[in-house]
C-alpha positions in Angstrom: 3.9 231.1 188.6 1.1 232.2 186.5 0.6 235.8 184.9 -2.8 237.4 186.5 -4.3 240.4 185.8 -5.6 241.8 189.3 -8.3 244.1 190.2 -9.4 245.7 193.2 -13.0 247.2 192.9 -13.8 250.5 195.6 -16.7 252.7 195.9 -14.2 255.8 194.0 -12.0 254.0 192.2 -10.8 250.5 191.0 -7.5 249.7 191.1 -5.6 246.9 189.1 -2.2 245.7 188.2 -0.1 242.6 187.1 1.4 239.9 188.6 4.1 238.5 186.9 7.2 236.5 187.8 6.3 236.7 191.3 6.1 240.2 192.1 2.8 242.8 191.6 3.5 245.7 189.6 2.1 248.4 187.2 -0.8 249.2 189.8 -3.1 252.2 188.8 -6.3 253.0 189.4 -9.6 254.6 187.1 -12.6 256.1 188.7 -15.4 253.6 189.6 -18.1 253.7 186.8 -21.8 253.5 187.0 -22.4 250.7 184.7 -21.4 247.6 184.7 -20.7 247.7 181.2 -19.0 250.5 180.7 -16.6 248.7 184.1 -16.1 246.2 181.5 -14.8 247.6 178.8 -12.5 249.8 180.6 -11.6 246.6 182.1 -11.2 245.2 178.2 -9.0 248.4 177.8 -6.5 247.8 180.5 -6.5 243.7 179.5 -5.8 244.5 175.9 -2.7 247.0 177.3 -1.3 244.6 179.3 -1.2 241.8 176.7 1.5 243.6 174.5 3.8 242.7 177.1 2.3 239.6 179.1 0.4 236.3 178.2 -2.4 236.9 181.2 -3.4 233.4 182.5 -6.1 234.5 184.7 -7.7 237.3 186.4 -8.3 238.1 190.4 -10.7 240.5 191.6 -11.5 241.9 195.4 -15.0 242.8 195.5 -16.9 244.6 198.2 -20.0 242.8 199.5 -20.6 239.3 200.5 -19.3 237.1 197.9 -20.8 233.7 197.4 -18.0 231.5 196.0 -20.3 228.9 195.5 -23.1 230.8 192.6 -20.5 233.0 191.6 -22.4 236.1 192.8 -21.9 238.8 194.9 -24.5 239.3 197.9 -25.0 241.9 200.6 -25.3 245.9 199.6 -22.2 248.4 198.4 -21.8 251.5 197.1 -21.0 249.7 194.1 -24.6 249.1 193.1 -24.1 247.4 189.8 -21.8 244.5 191.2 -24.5 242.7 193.5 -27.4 240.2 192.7 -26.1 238.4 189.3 -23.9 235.6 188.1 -21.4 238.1 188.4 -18.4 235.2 187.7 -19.7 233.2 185.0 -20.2 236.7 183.1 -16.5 237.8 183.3 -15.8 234.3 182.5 -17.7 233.9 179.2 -16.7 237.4 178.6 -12.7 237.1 179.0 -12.8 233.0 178.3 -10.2 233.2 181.3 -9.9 231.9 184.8 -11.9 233.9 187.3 -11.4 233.9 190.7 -13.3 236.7 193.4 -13.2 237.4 197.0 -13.9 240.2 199.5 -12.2 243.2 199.8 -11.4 242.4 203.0 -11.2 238.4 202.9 -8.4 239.2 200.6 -6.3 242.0 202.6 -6.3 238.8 205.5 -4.6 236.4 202.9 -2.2 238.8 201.7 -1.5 239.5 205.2 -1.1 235.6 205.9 0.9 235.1 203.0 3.8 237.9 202.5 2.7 240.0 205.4 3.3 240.6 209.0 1.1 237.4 209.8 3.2 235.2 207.2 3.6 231.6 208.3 0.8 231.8 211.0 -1.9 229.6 210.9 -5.5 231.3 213.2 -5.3 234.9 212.2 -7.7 237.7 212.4 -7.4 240.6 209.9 -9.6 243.8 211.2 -10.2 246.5 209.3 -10.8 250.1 211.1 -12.6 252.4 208.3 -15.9 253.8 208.3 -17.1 250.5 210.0 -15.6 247.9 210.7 -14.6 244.6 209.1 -11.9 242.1 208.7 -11.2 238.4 207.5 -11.0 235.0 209.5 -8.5 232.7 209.2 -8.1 229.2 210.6 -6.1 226.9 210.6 -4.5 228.4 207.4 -7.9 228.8 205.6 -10.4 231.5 205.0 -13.7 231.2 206.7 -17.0 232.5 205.0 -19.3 231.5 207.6 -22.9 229.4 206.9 -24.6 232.9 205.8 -21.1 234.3 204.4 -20.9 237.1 207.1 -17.6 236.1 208.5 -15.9 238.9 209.5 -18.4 241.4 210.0 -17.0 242.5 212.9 -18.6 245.8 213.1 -22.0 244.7 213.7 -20.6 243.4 217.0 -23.0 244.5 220.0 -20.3 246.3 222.7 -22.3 248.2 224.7 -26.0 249.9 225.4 -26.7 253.7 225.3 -28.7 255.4 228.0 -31.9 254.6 226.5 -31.4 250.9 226.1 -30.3 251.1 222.3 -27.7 248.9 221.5 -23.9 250.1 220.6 -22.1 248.2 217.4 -18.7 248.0 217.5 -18.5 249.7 213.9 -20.5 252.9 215.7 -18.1 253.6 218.4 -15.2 251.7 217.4 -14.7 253.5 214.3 -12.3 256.3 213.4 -13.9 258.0 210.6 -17.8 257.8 213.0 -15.5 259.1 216.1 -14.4 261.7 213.7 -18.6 262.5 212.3 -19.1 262.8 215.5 -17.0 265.1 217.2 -17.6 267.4 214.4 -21.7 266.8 214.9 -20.8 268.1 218.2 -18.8 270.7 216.9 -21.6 272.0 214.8 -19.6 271.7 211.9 -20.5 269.6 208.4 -19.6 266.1 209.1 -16.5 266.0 206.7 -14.6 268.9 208.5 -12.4 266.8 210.4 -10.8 263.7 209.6 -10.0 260.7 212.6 -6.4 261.6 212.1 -7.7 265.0 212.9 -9.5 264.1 216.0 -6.2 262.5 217.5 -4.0 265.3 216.7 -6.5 267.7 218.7 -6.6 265.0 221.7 -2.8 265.1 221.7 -2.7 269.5 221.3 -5.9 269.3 224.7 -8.7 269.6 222.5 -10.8 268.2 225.7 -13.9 267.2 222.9 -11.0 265.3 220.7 -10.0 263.7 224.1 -13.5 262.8 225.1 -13.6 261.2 221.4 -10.6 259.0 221.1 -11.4 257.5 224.5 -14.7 256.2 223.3 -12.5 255.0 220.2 -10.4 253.3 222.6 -12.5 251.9 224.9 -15.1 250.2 222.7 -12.4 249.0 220.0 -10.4 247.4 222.6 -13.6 245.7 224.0 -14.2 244.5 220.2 -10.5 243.0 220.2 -10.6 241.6 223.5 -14.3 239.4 222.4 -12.7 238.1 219.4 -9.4 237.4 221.1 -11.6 235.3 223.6 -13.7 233.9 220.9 -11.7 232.7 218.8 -8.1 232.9 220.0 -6.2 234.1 217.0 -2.3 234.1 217.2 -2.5 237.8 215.9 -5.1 240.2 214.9 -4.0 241.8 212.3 -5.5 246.4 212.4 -5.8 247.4 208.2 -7.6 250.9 207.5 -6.3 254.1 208.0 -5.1 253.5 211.7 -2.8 251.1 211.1 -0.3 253.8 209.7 0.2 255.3 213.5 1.9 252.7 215.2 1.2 254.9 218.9 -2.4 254.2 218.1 -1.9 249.8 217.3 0.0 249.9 220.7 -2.6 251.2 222.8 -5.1 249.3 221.3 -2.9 245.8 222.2 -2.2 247.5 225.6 -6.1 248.1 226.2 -7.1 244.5 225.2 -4.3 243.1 227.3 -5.1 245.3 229.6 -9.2 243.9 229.7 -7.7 240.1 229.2 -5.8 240.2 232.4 -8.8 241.0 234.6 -10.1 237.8 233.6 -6.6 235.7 232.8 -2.9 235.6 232.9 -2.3 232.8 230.8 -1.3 234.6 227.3 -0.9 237.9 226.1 -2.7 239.5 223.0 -0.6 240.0 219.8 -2.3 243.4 218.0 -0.1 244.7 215.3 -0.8 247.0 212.1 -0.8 245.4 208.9 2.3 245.5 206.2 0.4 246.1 203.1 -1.7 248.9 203.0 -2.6 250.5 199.4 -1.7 247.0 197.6 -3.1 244.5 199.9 -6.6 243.8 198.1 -4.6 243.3 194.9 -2.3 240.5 196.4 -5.3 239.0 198.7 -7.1 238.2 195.4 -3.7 236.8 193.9 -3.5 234.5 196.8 -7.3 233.7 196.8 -6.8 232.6 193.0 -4.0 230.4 193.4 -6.0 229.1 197.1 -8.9 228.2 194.1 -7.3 226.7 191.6 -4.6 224.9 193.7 -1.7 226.3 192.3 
């Protein structure tokens, strides 16, 4: 087992750490920069610390965006402007004259979920990620799909539903806690940030009749997103990441609601929808996972 230095690139902050002798460890975090190269030599920094104590063989990285494994580069937009549009690969490679292996953010939290996680040893998975939109990670028959324009797993663009006026409803609209929680607080006449989505069910639960009205949109159009890609593609589990997945109350209803919307059509198998294990760390151990996936270890 190889010694890899592992990083974990977010719109605030990147996080890193080791993995050595099995096990991930030492993870911290810096605040994203602006620059490119001023990410790198932070990044030399942290490299330079870590090699008093380890021999580093190679180094992961999850990446927002839609990376092309095939040019090395990352497509698609972020808030991490400075990432996107250049041989982003072959420039930490010439730079660290190490193995380089990239994936994204999300494509990674699936693997890590597939290999030590709650969906370890199962072979169609779907990993779904419940943020400020939504997205997730495909995986069949043991392997990570990327899709012929690399947009595998953008779940939230998903079309659910149309509003009164014949606009179209994306899953990652409705289906989302942190929008149900923008809105309620539009309609609250309050700045957009004033309430979180952990907020917003705490109020439904204390009668807030507004919070109430908001978490059964949430429900409803999340549960028709899980029941499509149960029906599409049939996973063994699907897999909830983002904030939501800490409340298990809020996992269960979701399975019960897609089970619920399955059964009006079928009674041949029930739905498996569960929260993910790794949380903070799992973007860190995807792109471990994705490395040795690369370079056949």
């Amino acid at each position: 087992m190889r010694n890899l230095l592992v990083f974990d690139f977010g719109g605030t902050t990147i996080k890193y750490g080791m993995f050595a002798d099995g096990e991930l460890s030492q993870v911290k975090h810096f605040p994203t920069p602006s620059t490119w190269e001023v990410t790198k030599r932070k990044m030399d920094e942290i490299k330079k610390a870590y090699e008093a104590t380890y021999q580093i063989n190679g180094i992961a990285f999850s990446f927002p965006g839609n990376v092309d494994h095939q040019n090395g580069e990352i497509l698609g937009h972020s808030q991490i402007k400075h990432i996107h549009h250049f041989p982003i690969k072959q420039d930490l490679e010439t730079h660290y004259n190490l193995p380089i292996a990239m994936a994204n953010d999300a494509n990674c939290a699936a693997l890590a979920e597939c290999w030590r996680g709650v969906a370890k040893g199962m072979k169609d998975v779907l990993f779904v990620t419940v943020g400020t939109d939504i997205g997730g990670g495909v995986i069949i028959e043991g392997k990570l799909q990327f899709g012929a324009h690399l947009f595998c797993g953008n779940f939230g663009d998903a079309i659910v539903g149309e509003e009164a006026d014949g606009a179209p409803i994306r899953l990652g609209d409705y289906g989302s806690s942190v929008q149900m929680a923008v809105r309620y607080c539009k309609r609250k006449g309050l700045a957009p940030e004033a309430f979180t989505g952990k907020d917003v069910f705490e109020l439904a639960k204390q009668g807030d009749l507004l919070a109430m009205e908001e978490v059964e949109i949430f429900y409803k159009y999340l549960s028709r997103g899980l029941y499509s890609l149960q029906m599409n593609f049939d996973p063994e589990v699907i897999v909830i990441g983002g904030g939501i997945s800490a409340d298990v109350e809020i996992v269960r209803e979701l399975e019960a609601r897609t089970n619920e919307l399955i059964r009006k059509k079928i009674k041949d198998f029930t739905a498996k929808v569960v929260p993910c294990q790794y949380e903070n760390d799992a973007n860190l151990l995807g792109a471990v996972k994705n490395f040795f996936d690369e370079y056949d270890m």
